[in-house]
GUMAR-660221 format. One record per atom (N, C-alpha, C): z, x, y. Coordinates in steps of 0.1 Angstrom, whole numbers, padded with zeros to 4 digits, always signed. Layout:
N
ZXY/...
//
This chain:
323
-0166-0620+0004/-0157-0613-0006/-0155-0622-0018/-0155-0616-0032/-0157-0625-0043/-0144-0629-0045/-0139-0640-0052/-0126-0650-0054/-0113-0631-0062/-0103-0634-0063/-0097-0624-0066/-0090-0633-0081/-0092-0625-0091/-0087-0632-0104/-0088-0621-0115/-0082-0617-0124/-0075-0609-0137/-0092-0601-0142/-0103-0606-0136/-0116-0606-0138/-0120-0599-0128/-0119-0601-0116/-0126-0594-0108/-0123-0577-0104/-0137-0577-0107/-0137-0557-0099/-0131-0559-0086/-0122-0562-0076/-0120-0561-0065/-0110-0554-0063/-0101-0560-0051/-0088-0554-0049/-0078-0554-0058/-0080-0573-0058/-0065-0581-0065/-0068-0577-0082/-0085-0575-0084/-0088-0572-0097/-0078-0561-0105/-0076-0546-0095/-0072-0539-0099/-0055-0538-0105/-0053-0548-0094/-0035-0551-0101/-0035-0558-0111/-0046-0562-0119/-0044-0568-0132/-0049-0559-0144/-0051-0546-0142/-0061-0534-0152/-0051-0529-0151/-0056-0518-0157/-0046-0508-0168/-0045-0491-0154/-0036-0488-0159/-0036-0480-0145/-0048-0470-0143/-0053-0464-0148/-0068-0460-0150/-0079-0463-0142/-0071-0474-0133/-0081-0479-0124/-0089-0471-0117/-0083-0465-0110/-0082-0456-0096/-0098-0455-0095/-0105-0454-0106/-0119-0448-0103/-0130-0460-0101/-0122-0474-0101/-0130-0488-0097/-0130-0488-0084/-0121-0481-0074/-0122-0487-0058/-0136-0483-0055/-0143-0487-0048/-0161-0490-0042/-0155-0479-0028/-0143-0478-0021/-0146-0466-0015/-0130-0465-0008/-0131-0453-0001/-0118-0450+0004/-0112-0464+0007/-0115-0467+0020/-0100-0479+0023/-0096-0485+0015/-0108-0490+0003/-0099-0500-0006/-0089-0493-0014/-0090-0480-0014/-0081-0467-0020/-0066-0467-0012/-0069-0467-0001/-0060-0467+0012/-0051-0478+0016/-0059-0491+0013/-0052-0503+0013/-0041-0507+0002/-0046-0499-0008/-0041-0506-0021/-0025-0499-0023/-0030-0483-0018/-0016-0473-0013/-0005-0479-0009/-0007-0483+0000/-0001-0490+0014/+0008-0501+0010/-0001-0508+0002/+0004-0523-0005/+0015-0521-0014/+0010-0506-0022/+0018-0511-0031/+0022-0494-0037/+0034-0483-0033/+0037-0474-0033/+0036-0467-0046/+0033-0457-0048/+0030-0453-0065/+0043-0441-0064/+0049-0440-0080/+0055-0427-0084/+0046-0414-0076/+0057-0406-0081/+0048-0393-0080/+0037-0386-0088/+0038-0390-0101/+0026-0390-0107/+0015-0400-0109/+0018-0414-0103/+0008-0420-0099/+0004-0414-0082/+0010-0409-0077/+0005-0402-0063/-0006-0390-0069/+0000-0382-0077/-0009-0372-0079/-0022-0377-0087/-0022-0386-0094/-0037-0396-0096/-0045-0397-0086/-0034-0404-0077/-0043-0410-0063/-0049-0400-0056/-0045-0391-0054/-0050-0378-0041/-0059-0371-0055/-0060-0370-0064/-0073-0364-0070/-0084-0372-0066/-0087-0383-0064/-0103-0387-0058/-0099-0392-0047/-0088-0380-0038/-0091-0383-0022/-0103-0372-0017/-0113-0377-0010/-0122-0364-0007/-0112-0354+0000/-0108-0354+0009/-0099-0342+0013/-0088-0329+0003/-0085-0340-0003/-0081-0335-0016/-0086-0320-0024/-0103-0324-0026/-0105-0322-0037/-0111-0308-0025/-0114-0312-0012/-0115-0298+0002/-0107-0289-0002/-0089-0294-0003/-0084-0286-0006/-0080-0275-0014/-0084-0285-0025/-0083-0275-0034/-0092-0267-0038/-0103-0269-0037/-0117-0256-0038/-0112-0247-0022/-0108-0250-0015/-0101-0238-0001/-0097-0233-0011/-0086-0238-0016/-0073-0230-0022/-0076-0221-0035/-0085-0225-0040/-0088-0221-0053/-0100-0205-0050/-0106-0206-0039/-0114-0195-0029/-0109-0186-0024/-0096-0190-0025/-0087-0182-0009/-0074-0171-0022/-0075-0177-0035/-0067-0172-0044/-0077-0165-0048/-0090-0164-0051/-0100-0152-0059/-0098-0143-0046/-0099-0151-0036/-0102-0141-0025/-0094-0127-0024/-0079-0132-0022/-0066-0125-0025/-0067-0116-0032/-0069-0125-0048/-0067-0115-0061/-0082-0103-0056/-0089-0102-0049/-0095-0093-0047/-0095-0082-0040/-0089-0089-0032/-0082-0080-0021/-0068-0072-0022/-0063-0078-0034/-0050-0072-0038/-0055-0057-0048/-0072-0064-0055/-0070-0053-0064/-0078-0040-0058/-0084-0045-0045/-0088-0032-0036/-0078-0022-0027/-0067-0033-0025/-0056-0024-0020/-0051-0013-0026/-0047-0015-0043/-0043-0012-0050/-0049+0000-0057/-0065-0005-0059/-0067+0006-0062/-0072+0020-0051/-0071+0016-0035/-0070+0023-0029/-0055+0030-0026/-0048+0024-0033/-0036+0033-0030/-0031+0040-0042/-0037+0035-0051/-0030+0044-0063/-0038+0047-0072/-0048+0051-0066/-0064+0060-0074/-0066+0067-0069/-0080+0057-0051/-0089+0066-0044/-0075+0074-0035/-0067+0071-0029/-0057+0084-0023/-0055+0090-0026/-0049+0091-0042/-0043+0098-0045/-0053+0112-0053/-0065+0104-0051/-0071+0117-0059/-0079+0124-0046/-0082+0120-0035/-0082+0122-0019/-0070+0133-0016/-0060+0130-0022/-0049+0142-0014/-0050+0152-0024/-0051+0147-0036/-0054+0164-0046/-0062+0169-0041/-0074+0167-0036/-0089+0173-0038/-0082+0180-0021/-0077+0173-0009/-0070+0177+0004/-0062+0191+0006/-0051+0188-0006/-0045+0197-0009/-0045+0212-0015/-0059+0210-0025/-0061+0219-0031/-0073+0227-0021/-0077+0220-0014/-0088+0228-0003/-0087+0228+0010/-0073+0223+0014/-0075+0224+0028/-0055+0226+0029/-0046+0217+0026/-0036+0218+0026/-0026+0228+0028/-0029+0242+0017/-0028+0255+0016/-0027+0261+0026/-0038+0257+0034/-0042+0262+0050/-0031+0258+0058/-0033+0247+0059/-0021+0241+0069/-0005+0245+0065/-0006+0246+0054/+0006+0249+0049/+0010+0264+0057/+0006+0273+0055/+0003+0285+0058/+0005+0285+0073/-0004+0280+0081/+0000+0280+0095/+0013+0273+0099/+0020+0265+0090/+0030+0258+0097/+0044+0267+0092/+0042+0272+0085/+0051+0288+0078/+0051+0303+0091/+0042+0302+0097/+0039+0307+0105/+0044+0306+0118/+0041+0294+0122/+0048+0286+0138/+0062+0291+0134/+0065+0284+0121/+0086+0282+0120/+0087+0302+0120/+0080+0307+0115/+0082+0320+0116/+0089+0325+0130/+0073+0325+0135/+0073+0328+0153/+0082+0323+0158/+0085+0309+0156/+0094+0303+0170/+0108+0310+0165/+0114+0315+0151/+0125+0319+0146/+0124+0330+0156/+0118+0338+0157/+0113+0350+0157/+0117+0355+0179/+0113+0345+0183/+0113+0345+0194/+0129+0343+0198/+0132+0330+0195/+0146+0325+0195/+0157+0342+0197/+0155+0347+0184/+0162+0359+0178/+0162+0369+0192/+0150+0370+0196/+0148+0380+0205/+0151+0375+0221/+0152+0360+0220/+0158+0360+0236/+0171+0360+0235/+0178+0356+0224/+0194+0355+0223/+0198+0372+0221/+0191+0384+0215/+0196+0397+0214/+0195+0399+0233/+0183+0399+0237/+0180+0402+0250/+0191+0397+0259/+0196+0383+0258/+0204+0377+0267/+0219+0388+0265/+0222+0392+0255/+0232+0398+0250/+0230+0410+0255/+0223+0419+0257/+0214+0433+0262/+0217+0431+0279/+0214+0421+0285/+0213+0416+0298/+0225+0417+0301/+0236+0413+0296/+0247+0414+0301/+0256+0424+0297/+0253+0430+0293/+0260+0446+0289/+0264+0441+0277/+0264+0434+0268/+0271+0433+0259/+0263+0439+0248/+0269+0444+0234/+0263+0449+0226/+0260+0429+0214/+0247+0429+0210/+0246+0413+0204/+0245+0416+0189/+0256+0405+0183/+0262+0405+0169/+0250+0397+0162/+0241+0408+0158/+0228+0397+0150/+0230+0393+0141/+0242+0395+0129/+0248+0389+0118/+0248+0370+0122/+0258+0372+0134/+0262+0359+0140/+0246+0354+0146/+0241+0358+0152/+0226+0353+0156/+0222+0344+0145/+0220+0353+0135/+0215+0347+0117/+0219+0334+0113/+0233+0332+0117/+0241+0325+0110/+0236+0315+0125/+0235+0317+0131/+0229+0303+0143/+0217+0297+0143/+0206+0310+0141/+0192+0304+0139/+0189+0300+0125/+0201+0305+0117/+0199+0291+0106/+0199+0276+0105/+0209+0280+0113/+0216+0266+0117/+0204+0258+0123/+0199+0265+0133/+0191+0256+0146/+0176+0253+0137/+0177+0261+0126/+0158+0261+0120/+0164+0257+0104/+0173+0251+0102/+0175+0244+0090/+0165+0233+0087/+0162+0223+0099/+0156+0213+0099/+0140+0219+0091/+0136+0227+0101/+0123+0238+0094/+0119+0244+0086/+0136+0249+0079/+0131+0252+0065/+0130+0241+0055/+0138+0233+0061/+0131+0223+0049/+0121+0211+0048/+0111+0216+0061/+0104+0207+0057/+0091+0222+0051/+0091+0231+0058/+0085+0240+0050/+0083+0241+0034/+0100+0238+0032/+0104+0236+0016/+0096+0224+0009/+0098+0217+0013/+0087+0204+0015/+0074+0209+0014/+0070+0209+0019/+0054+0212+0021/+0054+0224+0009/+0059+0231+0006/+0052+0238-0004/+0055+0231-0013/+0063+0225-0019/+0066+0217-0029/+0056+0208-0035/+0050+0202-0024/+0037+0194-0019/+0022+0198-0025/+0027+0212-0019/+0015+0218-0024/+0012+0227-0038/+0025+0229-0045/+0027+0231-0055/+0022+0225-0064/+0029+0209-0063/+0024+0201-0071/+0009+0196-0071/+0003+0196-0058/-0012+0191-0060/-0018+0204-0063/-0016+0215-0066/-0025+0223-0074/-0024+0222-0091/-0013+0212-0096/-0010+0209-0106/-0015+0199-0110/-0019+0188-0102/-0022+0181-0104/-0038+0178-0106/-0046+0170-0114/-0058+0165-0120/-0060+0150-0109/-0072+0150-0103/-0077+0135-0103/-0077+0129-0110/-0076+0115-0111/-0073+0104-0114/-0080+0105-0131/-0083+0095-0137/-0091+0093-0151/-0102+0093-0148/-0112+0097-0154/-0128+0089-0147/-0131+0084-0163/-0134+0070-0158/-0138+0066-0173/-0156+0062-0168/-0162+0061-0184/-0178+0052-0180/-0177+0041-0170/-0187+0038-0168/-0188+0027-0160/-0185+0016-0167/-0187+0009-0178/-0182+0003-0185/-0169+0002-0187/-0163+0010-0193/-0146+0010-0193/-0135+0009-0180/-0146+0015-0171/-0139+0011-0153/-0140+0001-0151/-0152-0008-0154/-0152-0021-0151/-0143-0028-0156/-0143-0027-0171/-0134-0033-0178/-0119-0033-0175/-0117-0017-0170/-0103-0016-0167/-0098-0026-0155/-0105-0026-0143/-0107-0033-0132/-0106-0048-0140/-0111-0055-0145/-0113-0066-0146/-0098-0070-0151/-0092-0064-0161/-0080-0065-0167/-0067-0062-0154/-0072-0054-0147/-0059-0054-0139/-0062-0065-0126/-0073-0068-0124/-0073-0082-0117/-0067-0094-0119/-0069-0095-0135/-0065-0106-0140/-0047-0107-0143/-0046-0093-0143/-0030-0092-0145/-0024-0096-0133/-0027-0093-0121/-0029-0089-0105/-0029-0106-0106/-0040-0110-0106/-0040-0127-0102/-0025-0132-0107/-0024-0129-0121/-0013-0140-0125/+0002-0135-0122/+0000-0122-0120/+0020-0112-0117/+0018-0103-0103/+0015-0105-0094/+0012-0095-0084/+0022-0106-0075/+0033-0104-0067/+0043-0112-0060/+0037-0113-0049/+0025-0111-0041/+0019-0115-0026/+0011-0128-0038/+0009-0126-0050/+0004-0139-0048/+0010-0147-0060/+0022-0143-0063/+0030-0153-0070/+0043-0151-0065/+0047-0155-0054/+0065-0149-0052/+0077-0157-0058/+0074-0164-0064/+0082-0171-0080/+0081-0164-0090/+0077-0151-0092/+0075-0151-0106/+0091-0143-0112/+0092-0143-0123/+0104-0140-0127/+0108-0127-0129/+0118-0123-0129/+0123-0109-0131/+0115-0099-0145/+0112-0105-0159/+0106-0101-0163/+0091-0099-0163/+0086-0108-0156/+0072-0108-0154/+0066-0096-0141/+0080-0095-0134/+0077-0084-0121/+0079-0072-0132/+0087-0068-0140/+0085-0057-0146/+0076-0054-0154/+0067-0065-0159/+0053-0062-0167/+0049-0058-0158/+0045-0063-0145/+0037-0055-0131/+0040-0043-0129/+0052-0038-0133/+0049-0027-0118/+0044-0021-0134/+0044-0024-0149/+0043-0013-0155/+0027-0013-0159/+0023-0026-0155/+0008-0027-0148/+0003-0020-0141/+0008-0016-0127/+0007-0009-0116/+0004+0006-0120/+0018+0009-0130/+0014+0023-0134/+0006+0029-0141/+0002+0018-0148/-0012+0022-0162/-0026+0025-0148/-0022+0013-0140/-0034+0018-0131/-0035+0027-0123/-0023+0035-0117/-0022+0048-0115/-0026+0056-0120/-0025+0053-0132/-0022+0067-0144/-0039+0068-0147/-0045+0056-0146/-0057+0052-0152/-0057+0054-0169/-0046+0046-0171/-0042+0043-0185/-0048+0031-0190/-0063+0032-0196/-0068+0018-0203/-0063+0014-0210/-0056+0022-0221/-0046+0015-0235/-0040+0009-0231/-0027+0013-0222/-0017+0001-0216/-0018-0009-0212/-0028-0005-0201/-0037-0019-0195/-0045-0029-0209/-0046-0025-0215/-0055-0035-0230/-0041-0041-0230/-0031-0033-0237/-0016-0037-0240/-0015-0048-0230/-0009-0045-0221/-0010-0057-0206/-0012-0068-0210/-0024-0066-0209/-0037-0080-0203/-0038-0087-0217/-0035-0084-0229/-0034-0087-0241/-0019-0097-0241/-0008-0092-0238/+0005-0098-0238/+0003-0111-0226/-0011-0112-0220/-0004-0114-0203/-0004-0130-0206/+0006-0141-0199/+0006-0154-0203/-0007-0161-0197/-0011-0175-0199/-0019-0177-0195/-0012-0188-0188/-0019-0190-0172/-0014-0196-0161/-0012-0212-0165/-0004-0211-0161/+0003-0229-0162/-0005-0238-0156/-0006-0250-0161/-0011-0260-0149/-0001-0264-0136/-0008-0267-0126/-0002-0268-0114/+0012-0283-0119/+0022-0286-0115/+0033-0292-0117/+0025-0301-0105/+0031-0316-0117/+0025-0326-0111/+0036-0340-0106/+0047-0325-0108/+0062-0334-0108/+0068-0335-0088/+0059-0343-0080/+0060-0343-0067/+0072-0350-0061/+0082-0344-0055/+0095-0355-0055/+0097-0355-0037/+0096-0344-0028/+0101-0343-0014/+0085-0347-0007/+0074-0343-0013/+0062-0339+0000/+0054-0343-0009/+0039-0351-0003/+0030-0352-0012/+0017-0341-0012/+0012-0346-0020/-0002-0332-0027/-0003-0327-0020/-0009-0337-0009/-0022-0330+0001/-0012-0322+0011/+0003-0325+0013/+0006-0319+0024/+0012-0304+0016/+0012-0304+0003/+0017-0292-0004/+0006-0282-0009/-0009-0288-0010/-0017-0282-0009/-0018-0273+0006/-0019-0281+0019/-0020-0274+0027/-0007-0261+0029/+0006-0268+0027/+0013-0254+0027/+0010-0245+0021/+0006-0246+0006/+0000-0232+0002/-0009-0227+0007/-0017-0233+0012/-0031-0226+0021/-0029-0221+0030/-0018-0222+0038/-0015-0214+0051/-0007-0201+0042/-0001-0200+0032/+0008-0191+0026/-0004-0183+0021/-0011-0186+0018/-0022-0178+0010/-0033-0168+0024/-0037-0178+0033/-0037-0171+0050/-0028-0163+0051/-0021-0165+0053/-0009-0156+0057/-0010-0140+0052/-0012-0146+0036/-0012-0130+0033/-0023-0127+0029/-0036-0134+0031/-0048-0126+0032/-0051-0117+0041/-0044-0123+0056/-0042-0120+0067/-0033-0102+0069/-0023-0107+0062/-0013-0092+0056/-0020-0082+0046/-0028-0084+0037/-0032-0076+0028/-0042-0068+0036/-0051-0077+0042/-0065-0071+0056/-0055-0057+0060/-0047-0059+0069/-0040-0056+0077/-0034-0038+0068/-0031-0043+0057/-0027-0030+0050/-0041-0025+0046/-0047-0028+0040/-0061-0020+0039/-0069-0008+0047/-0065-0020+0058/-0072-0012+0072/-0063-0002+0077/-0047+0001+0076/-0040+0011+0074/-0042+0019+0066/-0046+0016+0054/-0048+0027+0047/-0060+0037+0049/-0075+0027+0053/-0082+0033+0058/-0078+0046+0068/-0071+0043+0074/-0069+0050+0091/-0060+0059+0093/-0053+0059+0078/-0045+0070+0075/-0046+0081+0066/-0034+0089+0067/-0035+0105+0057/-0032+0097+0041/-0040+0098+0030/-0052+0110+0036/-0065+0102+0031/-0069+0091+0035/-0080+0088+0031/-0087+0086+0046/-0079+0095+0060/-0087+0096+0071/-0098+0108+0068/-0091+0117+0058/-0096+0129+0056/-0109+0129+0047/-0113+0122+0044/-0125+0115+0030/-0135+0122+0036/-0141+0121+0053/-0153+0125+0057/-0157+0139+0052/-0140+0148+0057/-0142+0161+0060/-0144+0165+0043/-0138+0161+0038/-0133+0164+0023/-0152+0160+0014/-0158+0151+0019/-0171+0148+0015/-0185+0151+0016/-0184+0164+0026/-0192+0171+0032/-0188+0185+0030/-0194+0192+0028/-0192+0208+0024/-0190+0217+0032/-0205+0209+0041/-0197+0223+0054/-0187+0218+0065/-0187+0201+0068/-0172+0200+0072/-0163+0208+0066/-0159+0210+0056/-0149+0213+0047/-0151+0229+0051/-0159+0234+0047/-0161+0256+0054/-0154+0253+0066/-0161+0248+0074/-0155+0244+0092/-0143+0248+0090/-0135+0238+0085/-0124+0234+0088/-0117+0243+0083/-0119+0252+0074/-0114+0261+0068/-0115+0274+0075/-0126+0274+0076/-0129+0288+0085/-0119+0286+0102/-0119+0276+0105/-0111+0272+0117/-0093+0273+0117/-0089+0272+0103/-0075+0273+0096/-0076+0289+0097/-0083+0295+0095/-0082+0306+0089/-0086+0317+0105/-0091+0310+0108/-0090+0323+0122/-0076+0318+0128/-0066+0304+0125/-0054+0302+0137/-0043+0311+0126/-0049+0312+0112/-0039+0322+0105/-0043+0336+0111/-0051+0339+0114/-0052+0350+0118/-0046+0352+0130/-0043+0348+0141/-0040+0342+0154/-0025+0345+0153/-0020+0339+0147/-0006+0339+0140/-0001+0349+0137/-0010+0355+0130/-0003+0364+0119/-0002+0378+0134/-0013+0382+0140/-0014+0391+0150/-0001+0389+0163/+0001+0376+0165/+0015+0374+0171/+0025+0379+0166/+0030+0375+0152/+0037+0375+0144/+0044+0392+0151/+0029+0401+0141/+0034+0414+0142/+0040+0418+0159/+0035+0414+0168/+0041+0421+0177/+0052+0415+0182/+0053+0404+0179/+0072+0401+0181/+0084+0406+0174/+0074+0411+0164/+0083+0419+0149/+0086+0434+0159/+0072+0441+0164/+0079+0453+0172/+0086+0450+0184/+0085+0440+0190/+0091+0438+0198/+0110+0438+0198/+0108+0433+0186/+0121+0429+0179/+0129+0446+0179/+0119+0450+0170/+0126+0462+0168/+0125+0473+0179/+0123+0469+0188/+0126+0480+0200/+0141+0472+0205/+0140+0464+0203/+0153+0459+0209/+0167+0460+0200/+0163+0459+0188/+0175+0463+0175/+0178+0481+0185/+0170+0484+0182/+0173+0501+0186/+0178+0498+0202/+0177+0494+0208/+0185+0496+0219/+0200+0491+0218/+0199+0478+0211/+0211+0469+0206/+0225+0485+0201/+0211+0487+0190/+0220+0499+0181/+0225+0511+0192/+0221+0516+0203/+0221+0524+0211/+0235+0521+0214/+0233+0511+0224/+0245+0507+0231/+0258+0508+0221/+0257+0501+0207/+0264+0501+0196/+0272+0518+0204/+0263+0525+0198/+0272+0542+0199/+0274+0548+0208/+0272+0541+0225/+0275+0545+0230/+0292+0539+0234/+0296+0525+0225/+0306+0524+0234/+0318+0532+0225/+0310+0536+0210/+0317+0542+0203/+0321+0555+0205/
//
């Protein structure tokens, strides 16, 4: 080992240079030793862990695991507030109607039935049955029914009103995409959950331009949008490497969570319906299959209606005979 003096590249050399050293140690330990020896601030820590090799592991992880995110954030996204949404118009307007229809049908029938065992039970026992008061019961009991009926047409009201999404060139989609990535990277709270109360309301109005497939806004956006800070090199409780790794697991975490919603979305209404909806004669099928259970229905329908009304006339009978 060479003599240690104000001159030498060595160990002791380094405690005589300018702090700049860092990049003279010949290899880790003497990096390690010199740590040890002699405890640095926190911004001489964060010197030190930049030419730790693990270090520099972590942070290309981290720096991978954040594109990765922002990628996956902007597939969620646009799977939920694009490709769905223009999936349920297209659902709605060719298949929904149907269902709608048959489920107008069921609340019909089962009303329908109800009516006629409660007159009958009344008939059964010699009693004449107060169908006014019936009315006022099977409202009661099929309230829940009408309104989701009420619902569902509402439903389907509006997606016949409604237009699919924007289609722009391929160019301007790209572009759109690229801008709401980048907005997404820097304000989207799965991957910034610091960010501040105003910067979440640039987002969601982010969110909505991308709904809307509003380019102009989005230009607006991504034009205002700040540019990311350097990482704070102000380390006071925990060092780099052990705060690098906590973000890394936090970034896991909700890569892990994002997967997780994606693959719900896949698996659900209505982007379960994509196959049927993307094939033509799936789509007849299923139609023609709606359409014979309306028929089915409707043939029920009628003969509980006469049914009904043989029993009103008896109801009414009795009525005059006790009169």
């Amino acid at each position: 080992m060479q003599p240690l003096s104000r001159g030498s590249d060595g160990l002791m050399g380094l405690l005589f240079n300018a702090p700049s050293c860092f990049t003279k140690f010949s290899n880790y330990n003497e990096l390690f030793l010199f740590s040890t020896l002699f405890p640095m601030s926190s911004s001489q820590e964060y010197g030190w862990a930049m030419f730790h090799p693990e270090y520099v592991q972590l942070e290309n992880q981290e720096k991978i695991l954040r594109d990765e995110l922002t990628e996956l954030v902007t597939q969620k996204d646009e799977l939920q507030f694009r490709t769905c949404k223009n999936i349920e118009v297209k659902y709605m307007q060719r298949i929904g109607a149907y269902e709608y229809k048959i489920f107008e049908l069921e609340c019909q029938i089962r009303r329908l039935k109800r009516k006629i065992d409660l007159i009958q039970a009344q008939l059964n026992r010699m009693k004449i049955a107060d169908v006014v008061e019936i009315e006022k019961q099977l409202d009661n009991e099929y309230a829940e029914f009408n309104e989701q009926i009420k619902t569902k047409a509402e439903a389907i009201e509006k997606a016949l009103n409604l237009t699919a999404p924007s289609v722009f060139s391929d160019e301007d989609y790209d572009e759109f995409k690229k801008m709401y990535r980048e907005i997404a990277k820097a304000l989207h709270p799965d991957l910034n959950p610091d960010i501040t109360e105003k910067q979440h309301r640039r987002f969601l109005q982010a969110v909505k331009a991308f709904e809307n497939g509003d380019i102009e806004s989005m230009r607006v956006f991504y034009l205002l949008l700040d540019k990311p800070e350097e990482k704070s090199k102000d380390i006071e409780h925990i060092g780099v490497i052990e705060q690098l790794q906590e973000t890394i697991q936090k970034l896991q975490h909700q890569k892990k969570r994002i997967l997780k919603n994606i693959d719900a979305i896949h698996n659900s209404f209505p982007y379960n319906q994509l196959d049927i909806l993307s094939d033509k004669q799936k789509t007849a099928e299923r139609v023609a299959e709606l359409n014979k259970t309306i028929s089915e229905y409707g043939e029920m329908l009628e003969l509980l209606k006469q049914k009904l009304s043989v029993l009103l006339s008896e109801n009414e009978h009795a009525r005059s005979c006790n009169t």
